[in-house]
C-alpha positions as CSV (number, residue, x, y, z in Angstrom):
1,X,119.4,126.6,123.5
2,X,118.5,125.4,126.9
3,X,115.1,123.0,127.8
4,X,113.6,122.9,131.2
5,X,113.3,119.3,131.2
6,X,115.1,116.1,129.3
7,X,111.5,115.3,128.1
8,X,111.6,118.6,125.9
9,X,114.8,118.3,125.0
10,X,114.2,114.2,123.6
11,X,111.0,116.3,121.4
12,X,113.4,119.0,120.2
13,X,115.8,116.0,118.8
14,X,113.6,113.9,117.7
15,X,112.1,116.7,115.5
16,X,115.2,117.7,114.1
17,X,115.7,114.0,113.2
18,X,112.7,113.6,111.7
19,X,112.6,116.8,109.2
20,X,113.7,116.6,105.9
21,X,117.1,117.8,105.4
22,X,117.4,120.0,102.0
23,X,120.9,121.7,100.9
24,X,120.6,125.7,101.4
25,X,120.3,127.4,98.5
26,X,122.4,130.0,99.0
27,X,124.9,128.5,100.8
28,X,125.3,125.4,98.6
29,X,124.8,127.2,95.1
30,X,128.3,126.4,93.7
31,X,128.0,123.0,95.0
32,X,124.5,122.3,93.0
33,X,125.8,123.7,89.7
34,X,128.6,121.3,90.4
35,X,126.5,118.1,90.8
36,X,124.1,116.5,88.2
37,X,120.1,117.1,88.6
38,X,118.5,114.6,91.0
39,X,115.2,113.4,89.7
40,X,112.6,112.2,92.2
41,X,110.2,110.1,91.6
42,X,106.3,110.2,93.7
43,X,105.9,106.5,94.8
44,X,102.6,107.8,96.2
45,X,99.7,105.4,94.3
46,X,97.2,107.0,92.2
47,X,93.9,105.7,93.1
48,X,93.8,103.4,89.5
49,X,96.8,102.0,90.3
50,X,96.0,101.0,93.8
51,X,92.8,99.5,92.7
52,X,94.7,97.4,90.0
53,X,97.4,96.3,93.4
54,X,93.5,95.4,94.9
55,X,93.0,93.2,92.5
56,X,95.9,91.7,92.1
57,X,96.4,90.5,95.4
58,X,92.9,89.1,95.0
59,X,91.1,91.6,97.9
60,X,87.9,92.0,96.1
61,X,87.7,88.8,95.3
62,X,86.1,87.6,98.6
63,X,84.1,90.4,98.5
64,X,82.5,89.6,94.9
65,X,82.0,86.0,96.3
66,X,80.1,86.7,98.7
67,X,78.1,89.6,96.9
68,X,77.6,86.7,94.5
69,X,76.7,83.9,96.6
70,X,73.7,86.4,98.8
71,X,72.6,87.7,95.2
72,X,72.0,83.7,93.7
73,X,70.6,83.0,97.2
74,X,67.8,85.7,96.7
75,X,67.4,84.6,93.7
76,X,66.5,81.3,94.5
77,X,64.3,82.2,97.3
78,X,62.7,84.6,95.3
79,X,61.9,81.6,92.9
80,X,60.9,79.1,95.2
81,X,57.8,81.4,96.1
């Protein structure tokens, strides 16, 4: 394949480099029944468990200190009046 310019060229690497690479099926059948089953595992966070990694890095905190510290504030004001 031939690219007018080195620019489009580069892109047309780059995307090659940067798609995933899976075995053919039907080329690499034999192979697969040869090797044992890969299992892979989502990393990907569900949204409890990236809330619990919030909290345990301590991110809401600051934000419940200051919720705190306003809502005792308005309190007070309110009964100073």
């Amino acid at each position: 394949q031939r690219f007018p310019t080195e620019d489009h060229l580069m892109i047309h690497r780059h995307k090659h480099e940067m798609t995933l690479k899976f075995p053919s099926i039907k080329t690499d059948n034999i192979l697969l029944n040869s090797l044992p089953p890969v299992i892979f595992s989502d990393q990907t966070p569900t949204p409890t468990r990236f809330l619990k990694n919030c909290e345990e890095v301590g991110l809401f905190s600051d934000i419940d200190c200051s919720l705190e510290h306003e809502f005792r504030k308005a309190q007070e004001e309110e009964n100073n009046k």
